[in-house]
N, C-alpha and C positions, 0 to 999 in steps of 0.2 A: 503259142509256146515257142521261145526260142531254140533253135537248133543247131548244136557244133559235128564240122565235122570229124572225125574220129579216127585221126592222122597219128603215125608212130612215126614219123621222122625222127630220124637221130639228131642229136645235137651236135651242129656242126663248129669249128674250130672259129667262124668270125664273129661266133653268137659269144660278147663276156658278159660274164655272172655281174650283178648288181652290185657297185663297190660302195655303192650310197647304203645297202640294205648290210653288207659285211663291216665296215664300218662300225653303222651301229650296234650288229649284235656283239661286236669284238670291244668295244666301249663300255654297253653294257653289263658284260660280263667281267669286265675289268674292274667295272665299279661295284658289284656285287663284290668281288674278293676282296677290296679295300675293308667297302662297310662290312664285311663280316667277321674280318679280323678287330673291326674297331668295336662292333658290336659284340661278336663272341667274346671275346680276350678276358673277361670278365667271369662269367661262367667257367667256360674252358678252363681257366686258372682252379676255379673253385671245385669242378669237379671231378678234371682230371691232372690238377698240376701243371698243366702247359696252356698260357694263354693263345698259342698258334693253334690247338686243338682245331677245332673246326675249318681253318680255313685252310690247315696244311691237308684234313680230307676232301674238305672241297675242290683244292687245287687237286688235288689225283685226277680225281671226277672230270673236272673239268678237260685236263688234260685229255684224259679215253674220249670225252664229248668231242675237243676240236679235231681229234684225228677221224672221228666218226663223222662229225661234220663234212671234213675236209672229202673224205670218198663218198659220201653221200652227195656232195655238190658237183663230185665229178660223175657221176650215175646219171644215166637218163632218167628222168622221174618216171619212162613208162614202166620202168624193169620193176619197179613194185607193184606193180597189176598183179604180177606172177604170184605176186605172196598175200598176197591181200586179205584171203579167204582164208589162210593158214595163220596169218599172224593175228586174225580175230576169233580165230577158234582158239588159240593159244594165249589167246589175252582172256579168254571165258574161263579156261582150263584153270590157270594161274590164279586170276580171281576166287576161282570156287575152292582153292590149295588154299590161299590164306583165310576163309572160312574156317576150314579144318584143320590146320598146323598152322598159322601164322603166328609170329610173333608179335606182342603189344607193346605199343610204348605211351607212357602219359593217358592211359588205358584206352587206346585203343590200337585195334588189331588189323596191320595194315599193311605189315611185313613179311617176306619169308627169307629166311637163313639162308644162305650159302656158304659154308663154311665159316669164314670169317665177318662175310662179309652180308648186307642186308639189299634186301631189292623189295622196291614197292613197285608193286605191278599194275598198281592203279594208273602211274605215269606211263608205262606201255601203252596201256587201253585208249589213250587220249590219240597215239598217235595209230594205233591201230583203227580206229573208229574211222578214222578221217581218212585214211587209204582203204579200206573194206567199202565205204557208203561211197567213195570216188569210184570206185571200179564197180561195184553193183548198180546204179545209176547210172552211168556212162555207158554201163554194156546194157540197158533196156532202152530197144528199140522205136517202142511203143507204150504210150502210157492213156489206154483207152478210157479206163474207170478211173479219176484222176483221184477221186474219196477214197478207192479202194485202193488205190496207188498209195498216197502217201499214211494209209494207214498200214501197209505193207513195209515199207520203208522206216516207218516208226518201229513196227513189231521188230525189226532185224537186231533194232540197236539194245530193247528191252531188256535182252538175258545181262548183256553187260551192265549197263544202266542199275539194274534190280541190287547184281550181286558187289557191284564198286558202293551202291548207294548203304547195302547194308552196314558197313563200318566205315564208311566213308560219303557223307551227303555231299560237302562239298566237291565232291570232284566228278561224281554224278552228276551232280547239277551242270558240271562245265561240258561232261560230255554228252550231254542231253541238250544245248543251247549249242555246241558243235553239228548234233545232228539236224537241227532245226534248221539253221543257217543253210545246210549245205541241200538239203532236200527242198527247201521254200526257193533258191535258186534254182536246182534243177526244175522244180514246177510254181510259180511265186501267182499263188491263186490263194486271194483272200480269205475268200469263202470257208471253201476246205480246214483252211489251217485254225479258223476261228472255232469251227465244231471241233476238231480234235486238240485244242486250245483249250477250252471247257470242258471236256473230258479229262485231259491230263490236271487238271487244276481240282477238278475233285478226285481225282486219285493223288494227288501230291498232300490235300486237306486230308486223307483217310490216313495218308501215310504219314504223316506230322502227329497225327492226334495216334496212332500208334504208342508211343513212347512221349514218356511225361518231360524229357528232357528234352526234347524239338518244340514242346510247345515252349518249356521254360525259356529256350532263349529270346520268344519273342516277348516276354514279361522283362527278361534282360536287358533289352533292346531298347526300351522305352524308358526304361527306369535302372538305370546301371548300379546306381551310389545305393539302390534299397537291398541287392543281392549281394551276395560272398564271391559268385562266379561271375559280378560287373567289375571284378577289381582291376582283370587284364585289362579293361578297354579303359575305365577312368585314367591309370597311368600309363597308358599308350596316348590318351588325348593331354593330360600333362605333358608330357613329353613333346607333343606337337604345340601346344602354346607355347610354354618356356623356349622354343626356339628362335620365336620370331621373325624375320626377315631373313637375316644374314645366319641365323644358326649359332652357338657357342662354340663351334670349331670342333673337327675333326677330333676323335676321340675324348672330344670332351662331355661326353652326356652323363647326365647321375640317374638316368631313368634305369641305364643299361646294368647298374648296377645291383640286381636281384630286383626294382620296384619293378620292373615289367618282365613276368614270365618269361622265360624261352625267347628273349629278346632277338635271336640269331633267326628264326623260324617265322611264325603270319605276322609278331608285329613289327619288325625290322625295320618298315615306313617309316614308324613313328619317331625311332631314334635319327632316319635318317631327317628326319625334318627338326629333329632337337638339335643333333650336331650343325646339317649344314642350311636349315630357315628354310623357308617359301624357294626361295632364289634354288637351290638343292634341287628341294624338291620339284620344281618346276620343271627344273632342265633334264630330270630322268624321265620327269611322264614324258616331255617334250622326246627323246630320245623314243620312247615307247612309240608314241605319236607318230613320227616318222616312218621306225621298221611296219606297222601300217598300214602306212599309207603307201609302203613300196609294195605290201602284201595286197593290198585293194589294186595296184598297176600290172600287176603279175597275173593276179584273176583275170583281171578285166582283155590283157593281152594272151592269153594263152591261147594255143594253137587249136585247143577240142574240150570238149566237156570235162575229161579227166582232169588235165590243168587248172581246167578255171575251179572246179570243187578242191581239189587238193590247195590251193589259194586260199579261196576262200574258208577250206576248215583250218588252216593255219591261221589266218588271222583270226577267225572265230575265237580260237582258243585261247592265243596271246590278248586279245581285246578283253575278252571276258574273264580271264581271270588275271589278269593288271587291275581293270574294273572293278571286281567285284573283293579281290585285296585292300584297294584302297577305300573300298565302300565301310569293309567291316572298320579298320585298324581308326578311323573318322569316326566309326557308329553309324554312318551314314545306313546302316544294313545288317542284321544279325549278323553275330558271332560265328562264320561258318569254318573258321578253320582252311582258309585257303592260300598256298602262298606266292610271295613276291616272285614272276617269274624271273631267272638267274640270276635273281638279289637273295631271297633266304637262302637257308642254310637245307642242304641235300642233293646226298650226290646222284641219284635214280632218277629225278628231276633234269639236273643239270645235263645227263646226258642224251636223253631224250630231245630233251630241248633242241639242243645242240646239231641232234642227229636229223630234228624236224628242220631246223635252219640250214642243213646242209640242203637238203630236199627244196626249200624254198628258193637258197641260189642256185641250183639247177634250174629252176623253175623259170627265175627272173632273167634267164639268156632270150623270152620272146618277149622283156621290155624293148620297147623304141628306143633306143639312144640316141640322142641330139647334140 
């Protein structure tokens, strides 16, 4: 087993943050505003009279993200040790709130009110999971029972998991494929992970045949054009042929005009690849690709075990739900209702996001600079 040691050095003033990793998130999230005015403008018109609707919320959003970004990057990543254990009880708390009072939207129940204003707290839990499972793992000394270890380590993450998965499978699923990630590094013993591998697979199979509409989507999946609820993916993948190479040009898609549901939201992709082709679409994954691969250098260089897990459950999250977005909006993968990171439309997303990426270039000051 590999072993870090478990250093709180402060970050000192010759260490700078990643401009290769700021860059790209500052790009990416430029281009999300773009396509969201191109893609929203259409709805937003229709259903609340102002084509800027969504992105003039997004932009708020975004705005609270960069400034949360921006002192999160100047924060030592170890000062979130302190809350770690706090922020995932408070991410359980919240979860089991929208259970009981949340609000629904496109029916399901995902939200809770704040006055005016709406918070999905399943986007907390992502980032809470990934600083809780950092700091409990990093602070065990010893991992003698290594089976009993990483089924201990699984048990922590369950309560959340259980209660986001209830109104929310996709997002379970990413913070379950977070914890995996970060615990198979902490201990990356085959064996183990294969038995409780096959364990979770038959409780995933108990938990699908639950509810007649988890199994529907894999009948969906296969056969789109036979269902009523294949119509989203049929013109989200129109929308990606009619594009082409080069795309029809920025605001010019007909998908975005009511044939693809909630265009601004999981299938967003699809318009971006109608308006700007292959070429478009290429250079955001490329873009995705990158921040990454600066996420895999950051891991890889961090000073102690804390570091390199908070690394790696950052990438975790960004890898697998970019993945598993473009898996669905292709067909490549059931219908899960996941979205484009700081490309769809929302603003509890966006700032989190934001807030994890500030975290990240703090993080990126123990890259090597050449």
């Amino acid at each position: 087993m590999v072993k870090w040691p478990l250093k709180r050095e402060v970050v000192t003033s010759d260490k700078t943050i990643d401009y290769i990793l700021l860059v790209c998130v500052l790009l990416v999230v430029g281009f999300g505003l773009l396509m969201l005015y191109s893609t929203g403008s259409y709805n937003g018109e229709v259903k609340f009279g102002d084509a800027g609707y969504y992105v003039k919320k997004q932009f708020f959003a975004t705005a609270i993200g960069l400034l949360v970004m921006y002192v999160t990057a100047r924060t030592d990543y170890h000062v979130w040790m302190r809350f770690a254990v706090a922020g995932y009880v408070v991410s359980i708390v919240l979860s089991a709130l929208v259970l009981l009072v949340g609000q629904s939207y496109n029916g399901s129940k995902r939200w809770l009110a704040l006055g005016p204003l709406s918070f999905q707290p399943s986007e907390f839990a992502k980032l809470a999971v990934i600083l809780f499972l950092a700091h409990v793992i990093s602070s065990r000394e010893s991992k003698k029972h290594p089976l009993g270890y990483l089924i201990g380590m699984f048990a922590l993450t369950l309560p959340i998991v259980a209660l986001v998965g209830t109104n929310n499978l996709s997002t379970a699923i990413i913070i379950l494929g977070i914890a995996v990630i970060m615990i198979f590094i902490s201990y990356p013993s085959y064996l183990p992970f294969l038995c409780i591998g096959g364990g979770g697979a038959a409780l995933m199979t108990l938990f699908l045949s639950m509810e007649a509409y988890r199994l529907e989507r894999l009948l969906i999946w296969r056969n789109p054009e036979n269902y009523e609820k294949g119509y989203q993916t049929i013109q989200g993948l129109y929308a990606i042929g009619s594009g082409g190479l080069f795309g029809k040009g920025l605001g010019e898609s007909l998908q975005k005009l009511g044939f693809v549901p909630e265009a601004q939201n999981d299938m967003i992709f699809s318009i971006i690849c109608e308006e700007l082709g292959l070429v478009g679409a290429m250079l955001l994954i490329f873009l995705f690709f990158v921040m990454i691969w600066r996420f895999l250098l950051m891991a890889q260089h961090a000073e102690d075990l804390y570091g390199t897990l908070v690394g790696a459950g950052i990438l975790g999250h960004i890898a697998i739900q970019v993945i598993l977005n473009i898996g669905v909006v292709t067909n490549t993968i059931p219908n899960t209702g996941i979205t484009l990171p700081f490309i769809s439309y929302g603003g509890t997303s966006v700032v989190f996001l934001l807030a994890e990426m500030g975290i990240a270039l703090n993080l990126s000051r123990c890259i090597p600079k050449r």
